[in-house]
SETIPA-784504 format. One record per residue (C-alpha): residue in three letters; x, y, z. Coordinates in steps of 0.001 Angstrom, whole numbers, plus 524288, in hexadecimal, padded with zeros to 5 digits. Example, Ala and Ser with C-alpha at 12.3 -4.5 7.8 and 13.67 -1.06 7.14 Angstrom:
2
Ala8300C7EE6C81E78Ser835667FBDC81BE4
***
This chain:
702
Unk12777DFC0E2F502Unk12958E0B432F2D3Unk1229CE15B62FCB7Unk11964E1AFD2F3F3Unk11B4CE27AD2F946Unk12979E25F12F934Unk12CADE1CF82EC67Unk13B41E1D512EFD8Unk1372EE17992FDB1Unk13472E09AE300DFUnk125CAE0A0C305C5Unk12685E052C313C1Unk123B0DF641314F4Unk11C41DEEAC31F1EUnk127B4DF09332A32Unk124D6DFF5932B0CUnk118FFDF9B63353EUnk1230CDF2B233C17Unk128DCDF96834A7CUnk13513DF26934895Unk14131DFC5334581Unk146DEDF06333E72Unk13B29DED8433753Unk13959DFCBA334E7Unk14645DFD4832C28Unk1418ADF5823234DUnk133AEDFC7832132Unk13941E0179313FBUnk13E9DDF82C30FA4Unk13A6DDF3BE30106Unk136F6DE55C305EBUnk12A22DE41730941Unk12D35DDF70317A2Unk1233CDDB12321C8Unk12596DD97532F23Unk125A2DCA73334C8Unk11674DC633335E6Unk10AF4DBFE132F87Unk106E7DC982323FDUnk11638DC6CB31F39Unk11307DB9373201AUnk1056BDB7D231A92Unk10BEEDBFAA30E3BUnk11786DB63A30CECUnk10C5DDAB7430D5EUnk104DADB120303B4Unk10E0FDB7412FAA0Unk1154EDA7992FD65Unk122E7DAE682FC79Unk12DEDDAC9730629Unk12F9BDB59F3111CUnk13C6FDBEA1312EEUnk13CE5DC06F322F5Unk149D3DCA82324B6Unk14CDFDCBAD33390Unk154A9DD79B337ADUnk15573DE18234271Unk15759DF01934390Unk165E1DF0AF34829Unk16ADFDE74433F1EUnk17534DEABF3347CUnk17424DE0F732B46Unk164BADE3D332B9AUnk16680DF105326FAUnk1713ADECFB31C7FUnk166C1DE22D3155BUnk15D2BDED113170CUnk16349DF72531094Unk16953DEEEF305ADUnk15E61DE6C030151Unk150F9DE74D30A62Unk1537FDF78C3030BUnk15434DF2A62F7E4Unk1483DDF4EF2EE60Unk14CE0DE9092E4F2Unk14E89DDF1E2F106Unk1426EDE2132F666Unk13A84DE0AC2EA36Unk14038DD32C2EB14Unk13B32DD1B52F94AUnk12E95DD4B72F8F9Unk12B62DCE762EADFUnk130D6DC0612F0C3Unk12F51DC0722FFC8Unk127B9DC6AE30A9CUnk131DADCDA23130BUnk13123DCDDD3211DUnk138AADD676329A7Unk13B27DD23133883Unk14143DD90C34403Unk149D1DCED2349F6Unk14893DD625356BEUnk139D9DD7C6355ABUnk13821DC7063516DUnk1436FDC140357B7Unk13B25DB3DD35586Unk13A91DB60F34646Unk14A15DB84F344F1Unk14B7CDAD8234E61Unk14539DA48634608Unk14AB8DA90733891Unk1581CDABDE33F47Unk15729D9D8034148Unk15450D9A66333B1Unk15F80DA0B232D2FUnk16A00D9C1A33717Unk162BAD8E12332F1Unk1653DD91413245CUnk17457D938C328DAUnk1748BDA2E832990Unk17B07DA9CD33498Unk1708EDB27633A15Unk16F65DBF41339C7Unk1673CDCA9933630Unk16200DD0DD32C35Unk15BA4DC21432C6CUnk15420DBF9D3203EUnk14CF1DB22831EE4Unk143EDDACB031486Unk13777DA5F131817Unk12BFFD9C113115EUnk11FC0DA559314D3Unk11CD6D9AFC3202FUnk1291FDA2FD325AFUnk134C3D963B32457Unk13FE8D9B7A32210Unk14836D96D4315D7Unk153CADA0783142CUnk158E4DAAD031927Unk164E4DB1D931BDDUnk16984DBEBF32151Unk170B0DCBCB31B42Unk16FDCDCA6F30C78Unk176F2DD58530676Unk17149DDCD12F837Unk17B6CDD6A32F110Unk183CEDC90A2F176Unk18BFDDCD3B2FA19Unk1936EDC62730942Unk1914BDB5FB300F6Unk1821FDBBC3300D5Unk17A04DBC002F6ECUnk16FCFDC9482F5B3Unk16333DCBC22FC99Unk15DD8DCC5F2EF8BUnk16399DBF202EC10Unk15F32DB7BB2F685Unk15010DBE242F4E6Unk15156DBA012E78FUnk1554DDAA5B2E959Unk14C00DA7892F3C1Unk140CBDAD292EDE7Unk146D3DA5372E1A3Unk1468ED99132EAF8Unk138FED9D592F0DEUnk13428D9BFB2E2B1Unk13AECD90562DE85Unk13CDAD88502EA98Unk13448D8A3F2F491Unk13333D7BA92F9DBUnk1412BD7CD62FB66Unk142AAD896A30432Unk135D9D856130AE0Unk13BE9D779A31030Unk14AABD8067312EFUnk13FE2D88EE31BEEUnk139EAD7DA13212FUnk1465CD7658325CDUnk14BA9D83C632A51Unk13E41D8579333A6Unk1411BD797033961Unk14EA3D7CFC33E3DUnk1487CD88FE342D3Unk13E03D806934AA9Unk148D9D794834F2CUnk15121D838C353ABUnk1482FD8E36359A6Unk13D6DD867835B6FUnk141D9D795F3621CUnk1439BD776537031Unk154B0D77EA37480Unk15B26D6BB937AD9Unk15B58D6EDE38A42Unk1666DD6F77391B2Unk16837D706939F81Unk169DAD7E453A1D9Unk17308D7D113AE00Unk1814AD81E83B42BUnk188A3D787E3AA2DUnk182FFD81403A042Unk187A4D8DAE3A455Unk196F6D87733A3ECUnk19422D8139397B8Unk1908FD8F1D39147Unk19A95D978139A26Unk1A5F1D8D0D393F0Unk1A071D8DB038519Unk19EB0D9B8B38591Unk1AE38D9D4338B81Unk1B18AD946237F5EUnk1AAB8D9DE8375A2Unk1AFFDDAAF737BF8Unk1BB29DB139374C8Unk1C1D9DB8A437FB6Unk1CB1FDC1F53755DUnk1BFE2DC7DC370FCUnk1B685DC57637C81Unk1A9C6DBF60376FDUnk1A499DB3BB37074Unk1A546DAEE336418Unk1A939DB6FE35604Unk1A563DC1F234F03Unk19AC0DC5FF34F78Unk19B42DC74035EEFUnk18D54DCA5636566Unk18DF2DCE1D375EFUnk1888CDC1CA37ADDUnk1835EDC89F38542Unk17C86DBBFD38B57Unk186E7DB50438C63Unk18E21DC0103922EUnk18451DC0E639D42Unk185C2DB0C339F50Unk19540DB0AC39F70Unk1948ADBBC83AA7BUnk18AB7DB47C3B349Unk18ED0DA6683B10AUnk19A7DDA7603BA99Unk1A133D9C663AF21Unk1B0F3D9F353B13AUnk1B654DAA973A74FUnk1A799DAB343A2B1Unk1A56EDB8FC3A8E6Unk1B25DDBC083A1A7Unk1ADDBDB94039356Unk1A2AEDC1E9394FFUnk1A94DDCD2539C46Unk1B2ECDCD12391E1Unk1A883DCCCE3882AUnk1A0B2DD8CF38D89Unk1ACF4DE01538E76Unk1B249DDE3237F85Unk1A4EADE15737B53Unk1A58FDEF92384CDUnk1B31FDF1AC37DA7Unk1AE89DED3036F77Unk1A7A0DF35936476Unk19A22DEBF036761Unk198A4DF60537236Unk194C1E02BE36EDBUnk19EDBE0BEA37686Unk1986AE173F372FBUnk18B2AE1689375C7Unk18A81E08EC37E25Unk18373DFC5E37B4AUnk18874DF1D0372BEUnk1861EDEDE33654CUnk18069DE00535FEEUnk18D76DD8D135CD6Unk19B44DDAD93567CUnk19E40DD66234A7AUnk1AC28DD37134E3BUnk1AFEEDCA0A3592CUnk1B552DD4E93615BUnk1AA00DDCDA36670Unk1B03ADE73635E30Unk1A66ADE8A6351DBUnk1993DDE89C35421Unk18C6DDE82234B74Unk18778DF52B34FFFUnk1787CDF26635474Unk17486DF32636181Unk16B23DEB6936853Unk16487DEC76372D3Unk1647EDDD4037718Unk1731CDDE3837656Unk1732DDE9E237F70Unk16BD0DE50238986Unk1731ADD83638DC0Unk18139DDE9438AFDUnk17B80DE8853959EUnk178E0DDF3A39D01Unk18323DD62A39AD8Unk18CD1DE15139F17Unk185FDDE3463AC00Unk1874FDD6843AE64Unk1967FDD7FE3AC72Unk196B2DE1A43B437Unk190CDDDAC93BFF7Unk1994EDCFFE3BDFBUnk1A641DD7483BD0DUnk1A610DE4583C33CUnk1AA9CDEB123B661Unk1A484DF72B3B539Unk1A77FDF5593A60DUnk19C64DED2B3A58CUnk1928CDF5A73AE4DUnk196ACE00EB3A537Unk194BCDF9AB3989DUnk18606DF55439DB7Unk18378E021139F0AUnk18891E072E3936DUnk17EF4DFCE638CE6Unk17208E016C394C5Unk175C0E0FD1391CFUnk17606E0DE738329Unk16A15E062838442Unk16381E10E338B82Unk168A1E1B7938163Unk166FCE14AF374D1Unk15D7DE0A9D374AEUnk152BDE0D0D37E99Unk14523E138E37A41Unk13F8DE1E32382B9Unk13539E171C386F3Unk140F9E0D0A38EAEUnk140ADE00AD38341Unk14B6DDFB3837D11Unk14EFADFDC136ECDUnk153B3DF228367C0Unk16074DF69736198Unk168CBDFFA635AC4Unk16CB7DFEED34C74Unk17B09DF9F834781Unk179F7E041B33BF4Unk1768AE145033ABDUnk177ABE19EC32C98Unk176E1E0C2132791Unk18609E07EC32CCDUnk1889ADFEA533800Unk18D3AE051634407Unk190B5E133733F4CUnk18B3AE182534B97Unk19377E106635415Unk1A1B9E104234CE3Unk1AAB5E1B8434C5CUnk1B790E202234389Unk1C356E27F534AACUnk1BE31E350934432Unk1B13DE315634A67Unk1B58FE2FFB357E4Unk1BFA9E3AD1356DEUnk1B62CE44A535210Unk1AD95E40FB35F85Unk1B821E417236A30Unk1C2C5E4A34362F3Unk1D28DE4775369D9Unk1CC5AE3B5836FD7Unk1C8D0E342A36418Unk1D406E2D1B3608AUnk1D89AE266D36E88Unk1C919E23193707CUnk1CA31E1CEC3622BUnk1D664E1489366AFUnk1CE1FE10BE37112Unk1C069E0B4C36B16Unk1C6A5E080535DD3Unk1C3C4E11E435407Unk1CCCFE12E63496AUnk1CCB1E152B33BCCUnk1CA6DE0590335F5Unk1BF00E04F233D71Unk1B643DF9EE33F8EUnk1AA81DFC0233826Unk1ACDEE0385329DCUnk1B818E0B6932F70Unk1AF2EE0ED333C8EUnk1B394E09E734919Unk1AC90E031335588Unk1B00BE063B3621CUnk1B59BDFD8036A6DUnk1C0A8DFACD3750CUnk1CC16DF13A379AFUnk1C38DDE7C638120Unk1CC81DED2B38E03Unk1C7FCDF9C138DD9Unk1BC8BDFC6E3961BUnk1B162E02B138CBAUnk1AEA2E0E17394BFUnk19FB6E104639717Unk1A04DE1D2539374Unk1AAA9E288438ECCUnk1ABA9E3613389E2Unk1AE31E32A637CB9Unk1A684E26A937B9AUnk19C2FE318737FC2Unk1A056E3A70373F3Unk1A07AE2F72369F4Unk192DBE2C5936FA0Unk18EE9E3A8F36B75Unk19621E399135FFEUnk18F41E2D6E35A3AUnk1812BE333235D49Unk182AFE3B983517AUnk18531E2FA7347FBUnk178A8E29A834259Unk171FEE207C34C40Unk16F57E11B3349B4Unk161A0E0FF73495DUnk15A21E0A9635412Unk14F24DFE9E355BEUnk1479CE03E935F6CUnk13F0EDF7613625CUnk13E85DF35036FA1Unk13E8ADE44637015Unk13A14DDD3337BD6Unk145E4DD33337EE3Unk15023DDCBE37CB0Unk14B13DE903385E9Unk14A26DDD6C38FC4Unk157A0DDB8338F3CUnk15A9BDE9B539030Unk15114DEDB439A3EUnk1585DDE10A3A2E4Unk164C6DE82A3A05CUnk15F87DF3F23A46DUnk15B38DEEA83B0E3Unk1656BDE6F73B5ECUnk16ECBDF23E3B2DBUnk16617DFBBC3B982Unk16524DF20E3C5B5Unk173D1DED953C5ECUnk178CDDFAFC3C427Unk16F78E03CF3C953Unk16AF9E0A593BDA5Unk15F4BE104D3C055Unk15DE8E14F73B1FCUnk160C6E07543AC8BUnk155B5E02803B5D1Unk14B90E0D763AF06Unk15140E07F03A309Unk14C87DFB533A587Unk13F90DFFBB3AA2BUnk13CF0E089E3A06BUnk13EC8DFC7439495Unk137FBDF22839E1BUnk12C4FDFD7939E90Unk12DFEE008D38FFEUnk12C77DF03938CB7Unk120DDDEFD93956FUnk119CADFA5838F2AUnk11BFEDF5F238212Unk11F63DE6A037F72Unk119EFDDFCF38BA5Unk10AF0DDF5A3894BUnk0FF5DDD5B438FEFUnk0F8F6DCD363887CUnk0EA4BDD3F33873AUnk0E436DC7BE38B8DUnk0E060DC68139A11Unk0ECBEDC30C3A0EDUnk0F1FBDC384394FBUnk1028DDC1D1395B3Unk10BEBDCBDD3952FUnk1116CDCD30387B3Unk11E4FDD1FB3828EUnk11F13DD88C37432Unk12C77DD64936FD3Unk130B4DE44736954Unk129E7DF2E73645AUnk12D7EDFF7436590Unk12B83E0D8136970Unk12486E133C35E52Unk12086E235A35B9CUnk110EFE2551357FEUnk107ECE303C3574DUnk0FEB6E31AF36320Unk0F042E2FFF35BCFUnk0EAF7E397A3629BUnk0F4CAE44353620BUnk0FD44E417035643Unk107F7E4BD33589CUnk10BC3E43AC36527Unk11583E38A93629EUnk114A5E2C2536CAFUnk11CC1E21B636DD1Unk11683E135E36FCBUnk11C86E05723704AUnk11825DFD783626CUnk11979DEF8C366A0Unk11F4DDE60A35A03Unk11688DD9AB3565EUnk12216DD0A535A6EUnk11E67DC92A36652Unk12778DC9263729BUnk132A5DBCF037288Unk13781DB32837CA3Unk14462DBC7637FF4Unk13A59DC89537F45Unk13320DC2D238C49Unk13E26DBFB3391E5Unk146B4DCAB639070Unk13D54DD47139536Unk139F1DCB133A1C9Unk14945DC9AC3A3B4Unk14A1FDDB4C3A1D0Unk13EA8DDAD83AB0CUnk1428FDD3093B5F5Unk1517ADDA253B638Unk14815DE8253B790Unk140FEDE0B13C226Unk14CD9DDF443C880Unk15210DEC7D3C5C1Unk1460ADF2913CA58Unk13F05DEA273D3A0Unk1329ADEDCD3CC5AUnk12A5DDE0243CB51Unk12285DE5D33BFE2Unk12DE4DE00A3B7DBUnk12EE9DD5683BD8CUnk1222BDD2B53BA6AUnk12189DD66C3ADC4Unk12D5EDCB993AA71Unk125CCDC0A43B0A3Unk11B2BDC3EA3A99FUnk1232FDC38B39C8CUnk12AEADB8363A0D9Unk11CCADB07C3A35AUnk117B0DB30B3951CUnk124A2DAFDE38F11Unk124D7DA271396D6Unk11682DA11239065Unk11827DA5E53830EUnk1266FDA1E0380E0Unk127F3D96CE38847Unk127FBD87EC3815FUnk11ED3D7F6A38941Unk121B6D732838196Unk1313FD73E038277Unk134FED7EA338BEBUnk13C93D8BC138931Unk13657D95F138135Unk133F8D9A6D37473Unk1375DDA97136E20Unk12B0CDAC1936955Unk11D70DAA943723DUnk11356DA27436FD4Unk10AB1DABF136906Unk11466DB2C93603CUnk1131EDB2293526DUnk11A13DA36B34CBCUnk12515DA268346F1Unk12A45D96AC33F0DUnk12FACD91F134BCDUnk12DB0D97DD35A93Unk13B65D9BB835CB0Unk141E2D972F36997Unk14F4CD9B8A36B12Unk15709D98673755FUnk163EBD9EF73713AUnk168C6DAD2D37587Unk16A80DB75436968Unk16E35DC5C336A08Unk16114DC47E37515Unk1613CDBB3B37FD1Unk157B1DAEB237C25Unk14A06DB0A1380C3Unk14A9ADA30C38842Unk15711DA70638F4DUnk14F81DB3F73939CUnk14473DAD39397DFUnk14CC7DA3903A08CUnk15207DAF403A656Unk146DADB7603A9F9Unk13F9EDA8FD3B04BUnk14BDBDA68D3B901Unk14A66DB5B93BE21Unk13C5BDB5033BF80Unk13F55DA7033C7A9Unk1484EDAFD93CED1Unk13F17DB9893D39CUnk133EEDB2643D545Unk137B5DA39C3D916Unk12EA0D9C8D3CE8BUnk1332BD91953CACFUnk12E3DD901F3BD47Unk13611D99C43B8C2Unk14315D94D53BBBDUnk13FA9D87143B604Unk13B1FD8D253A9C7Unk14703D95F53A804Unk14FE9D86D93ABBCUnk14815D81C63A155Unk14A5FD8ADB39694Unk1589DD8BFF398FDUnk15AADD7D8C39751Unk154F9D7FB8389D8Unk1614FD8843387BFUnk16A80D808238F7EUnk17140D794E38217Unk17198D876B37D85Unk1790CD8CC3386F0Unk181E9D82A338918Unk185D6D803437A7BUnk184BAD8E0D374ABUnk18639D979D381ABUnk18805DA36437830Unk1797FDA179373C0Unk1731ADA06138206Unk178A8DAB8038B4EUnk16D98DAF61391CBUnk168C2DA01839483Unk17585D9D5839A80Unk17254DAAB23A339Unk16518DA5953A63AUnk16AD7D99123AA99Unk17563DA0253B376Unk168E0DA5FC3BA54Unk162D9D99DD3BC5AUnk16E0DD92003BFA3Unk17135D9C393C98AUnk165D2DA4413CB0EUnk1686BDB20E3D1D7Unk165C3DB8583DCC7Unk15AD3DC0973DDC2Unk15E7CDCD8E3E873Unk1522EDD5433EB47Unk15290DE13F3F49DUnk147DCDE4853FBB0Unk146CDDF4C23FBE6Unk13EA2DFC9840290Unk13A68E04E03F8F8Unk141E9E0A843EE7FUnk14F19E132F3EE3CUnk15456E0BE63F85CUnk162EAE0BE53F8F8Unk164FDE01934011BUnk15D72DF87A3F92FUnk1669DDFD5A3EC0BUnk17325DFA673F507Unk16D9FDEAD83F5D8Unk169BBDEA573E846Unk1771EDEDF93E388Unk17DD4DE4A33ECCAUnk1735EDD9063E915Unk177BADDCBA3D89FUnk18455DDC533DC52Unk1873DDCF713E479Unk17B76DC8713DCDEUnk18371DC80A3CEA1Unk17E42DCC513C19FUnk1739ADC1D63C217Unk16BEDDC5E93CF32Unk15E45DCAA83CFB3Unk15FC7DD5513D7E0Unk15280DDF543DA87Unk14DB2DE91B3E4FDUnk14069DE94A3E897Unk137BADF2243F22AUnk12A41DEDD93F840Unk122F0DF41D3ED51Unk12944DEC173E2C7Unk126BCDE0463E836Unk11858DDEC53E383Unk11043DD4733DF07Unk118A6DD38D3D229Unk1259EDD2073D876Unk12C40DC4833D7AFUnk12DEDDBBE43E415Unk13C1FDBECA3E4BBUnk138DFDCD473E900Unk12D8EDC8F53F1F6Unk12E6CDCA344001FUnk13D5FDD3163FEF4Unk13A8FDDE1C40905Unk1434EDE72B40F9DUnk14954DE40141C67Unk148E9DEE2042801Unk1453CDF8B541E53Unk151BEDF53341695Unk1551DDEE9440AF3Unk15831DE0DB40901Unk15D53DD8503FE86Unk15746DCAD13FB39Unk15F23DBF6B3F3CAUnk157DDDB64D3ED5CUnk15D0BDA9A43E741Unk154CED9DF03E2FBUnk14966DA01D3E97CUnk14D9FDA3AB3F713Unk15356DB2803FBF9Unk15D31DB77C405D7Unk15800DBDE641373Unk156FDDCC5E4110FUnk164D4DD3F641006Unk16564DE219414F0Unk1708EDEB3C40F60Unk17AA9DE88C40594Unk18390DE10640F36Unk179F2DD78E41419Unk1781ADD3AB40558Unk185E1DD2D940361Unk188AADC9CD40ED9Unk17F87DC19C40910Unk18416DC0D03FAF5Unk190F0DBC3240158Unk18A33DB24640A74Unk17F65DABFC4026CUnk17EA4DB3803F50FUnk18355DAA7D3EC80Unk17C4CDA2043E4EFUnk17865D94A83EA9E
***
């Protein structure tokens, strides 16, 4: 496939219309790829060849590594394209396709992982598949070239065979993303029984769960500090604070990276993402609220700010991540040598070496990670951390994948907010907005039919064109991708939403997530067994309509939606919600209770309705009103990390406000506080003492 104007130049194949960055990489490749969708399947039918589905994404290593040793190669890709019709997928872009295949390989006994590359009958059943192949035998694996070669051998010589190993394998997907969990009761006995399984699986010496690799487990972090379990606040403190002191945290610039590959925090693989970065935000905050340590306050911070700096568009969305590699090695940007760091901050090098590790072995090819003794308080910010910052900008960056996805800049807009709200961040408030208002404009659409639903697209990006009319100006307009919006898509944004709502006391968001929350129940939701499905009812079919109940690197889409019904009971009293969200989580109760490590954010959702939270709303005057700050900030701080805590003024509580706000006036021209707890509220409280007096007297739970 030469360029014809460019012989020594692979002629761009079918991806180069794709808006995917992922997708985009592989636009030269000399496969003839085509992205996920009917014309690759009519040609598989026609040409009666199997199909080659590789899954990747744009920050992953191992992607780039199969790319550049054999998807490169001239000879390998002659062998693709003569015996298979390649299709390239963005696992971020289809989470349901990678679900599905995901599925199949783990069936076939592999471990999971990406680059995932799966072999299909042109009816798309899968039949084999594995991940990483390397260019020669090499690690017990055979080569890429190998493995083309024998199943296109086995395609030709026995098909009946690999056509009944799909067919059994599409019936263990059925059965396990398809089928319909045992229920549980979802109830207090559950949260002991996962506090006391996850104290048996934490390994206090290194302060986590589980073996190399180690992943953040942010989730469960957020359960073990709100559960009130004995020790359980502990594990995760301890956690959260290892992780500040280890390599997985980026002491230079902030954030964290995706996992370690060591059981110490201490090596991590280098990507960032931005689903990781939101709920470790969080998650700190929450620490912080529960123990007082301004460690924790500064680490949240230190999260938001690198999210704000590194991986926000200008128009206020959410990029998806940051690359582990820059001039084709993992984590050059991010490691350092002794001559490195002693170049930077001259007499001071060596003493801040012995500090954050650097020495001359190294941890990756001679390069070192920074990290510290898990008792010495990461400092948010220093001089020289400041120089190496300035330092490091010179190196060559890691790329970026500048899609905005739905689900994730839900996540991080919620961060945004309840940091902004908790801690008086006025910028991390505009932060929120300015992604909630970035998401409207671009992924939340109404259907064109008359009263048509509102719509969520899950992912596109900013893109650069030429004004038609005058071609020397450049604009920049949101390209929306063909994938449709998922289950944890809906309900991430409504959950983001109704934390702005809160941080804002601007109803427009509030409606906007009850709006989203009322087409997901419709389009997701199973009517014949309860729960809901990942994909809606209109999006393109699959071999199987995923429903996954687990918790991955995201937070399961069921487990969101549970979560945003139980607020939305909150605020406005119906019913229907509540016994919905009940419903759902007893679907996940066997889950939780037998594998608590996999169902984090259920077991939080459960916690809320178990216990659900009080709901403070002050009743301003108007806006800028001190006094009304002065209750807000006592109401967030006796309420605990789980209160819904807003300030409203007459003007904001119009006809799309929820019932919770309704009726909460002012008192004598001043201020007063509201607390709400199933369904009935406290007699107005003027001034911060008259709210504590009754936190002491009546505040706690019934």
């Amino acid at each position: 496939m030469a360029h014809p104007q460019y012989p020594g130049t692979p002629q761009p194949n079918r991806l180069a219309q794709e808006l995917s960055p992922y997708l985009l990489q592989h636009a030269h490749n000399p496969v003839d790829w085509r992205p996920w969708g009917d014309e690759a399947f009519r040609e598989a039918a026609t040409r009666d060849c199997p199909v080659l589905l590789s899954i990747g994404y744009a920050a992953c290593h191992w992607c780039h590594v199969m790319e550049r040793e054999s998807f490169e190669d001239a000879a390998v890709g002659e062998v693709m394209n003569r015996e298979f019709v390649c299709i390239k997928v963005d696992r971020e872009e289809r989470p349901d396709v990678d679900r599905v295949y995901m599925e199949a390989l783990q069936a076939m006994g592999g471990s999971g992982g990406w680059p995932l590359n799966v072999f299909l009958t042109p009816a798309l059943t899968p039949f084999y598949g594995g991940t990483y192949w390397p260019p020669l035998p090499a690690f017990g694996r055979p080569s890429f070239r190998h493995v083309l070669e024998a199943v296109a051998a086995a395609w030709r010589n026995d098909r009946q065979g690999l056509e009944r190993q799909g067919h059994a394998l599409a019936e263990h997907i059925a059965a396990s993303l398809g089928g319909v969990r045992a229920s549980g009761i979802a109830g207090p006995d559950l949260v002991t029984a996962a506090a006391d399984r996850l104290k048996a699986a934490f390994v206090p010496q290194v302060a986590g769960f589980g073996g190399a690799p180690r992943f953040p487990q942010p989730m469960v972090l957020d359960f073990l500090l709100r559960c009130g379990a004995p020790g359980a606040g502990d594990m995760a403190l301890a956690t959260l604070r290892a992780m500040a002191a280890g390599g997985i945290h980026d002491h230079v610039g902030g954030g964290f990276h995706r996992y370690t590959v060591d059981d110490r925090w201490l090596v991590p693989h280098f990507e960032k993402m931005l689903y990781d970065n939101a709920q470790l935000a969080d998650a700190y905050l929450t620490a912080w609220l529960v123990s007082g340590d301004a460690l924790y306050q500064a680490l949240a911070e230190r999260t938001l700010d690198f999210v704000r700096a590194e991986m926000t568009e200008p128009e206020g969305g959410f990029w998806a991540s940051i690359d582990a590699d820059s001039d084709g090695e993992e984590g050059l940007f991010y490691t350092w040598t002794p001559d490195e760091v002693s170049a930077a901050l001259g007499a001071g090098g060596p003493a801040f070496c012995a500090r954050y590790g650097v020495d001359r072995d190294g941890h990756v090819d001679g390069r070192s990670v920074l990290h510290l003794q898990v008792d010495d308080q990461a400092p948010s910010a220093s001089v020289e951390l400041a120089t190496l910052l300035r330092a490091r900008s010179g190196r060559p960056r890691p790329a970026t994948d500048t899609k905005v996805i739905a689900a994730w800049n839900g996540l991080m807009l919620g961060a945004f907010a309840r940091a902004g709200a908790v801690l008086g961040r006025a910028d991390y408030v505009q932060a929120a907005v300015n992604a909630a208002e970035a998401l409207l404009a671009g992924h939340v659409y109404r259907e064109p039919s008359a009263g048509g639903q509102w719509r969520l697209r899950r992912c596109g990006l900013m893109v650069d064109t030429v004004d038609p009319v005058h071609p020397a100006t450049r604009l920049r307009r949101f390209v929306a991708s063909d994938a449709p919006g998922q289950l944890d898509d809906y309900a991430a944004v409504a959950v983001g939403l109704l934390r702005l709502y809160e941080a804002t006391g601007d109803a427009k968001w509030f409606a906007v997530a009850r709006d989203l929350v009322e087409t997901a129940r419709e389009r997701f939701g199973d009517r014949e067994h309860g729960g809901y499905f990942d994909t809606p009812d209109d999006a393109p079919a699959l071999i199987v309509r995923p429903r996954e109940l687990a918790d991955s690197a995201v937070p399961s889409g069921g487990a969101l939606m549970a979560e945003a019904l139980l607020e939305l009971h909150a605020l406005t009293g119906e019913p229907a919600y509540r016994a919905e969200a009940v419903a759902a989580m007893g679907q996940a109760a066997r889950l939780a209770e037998a594998a608590p490590l996999a169902a984090g954010r259920w077991l939080c959702a459960l916690l809320q309705a178990l216990e659900p939270p009080a709901c403070v709303v002050v009743a301003a005057a108007g806006e800028d009103d001190p006094e009304a700050d002065a209750l807000l900030r006592t109401a967030r701080r006796l309420a605990g990390p789980s209160a819904w805590c807003c300030a409203v003024t007459p003007a904001s509580i119009g006809p799309e406000a929820p019932a919770v706000v309704r009726g909460k006036a002012p008192i004598d021209g001043r201020p007063a506080a509201y607390v709400c707890r199933a369904g009935s509220c406290s007699a107005p409280l003027s001034g911060t003492g008259a709210l504590s007096d009754w936190w002491t007297r009546d505040g706690s739970p019934a």
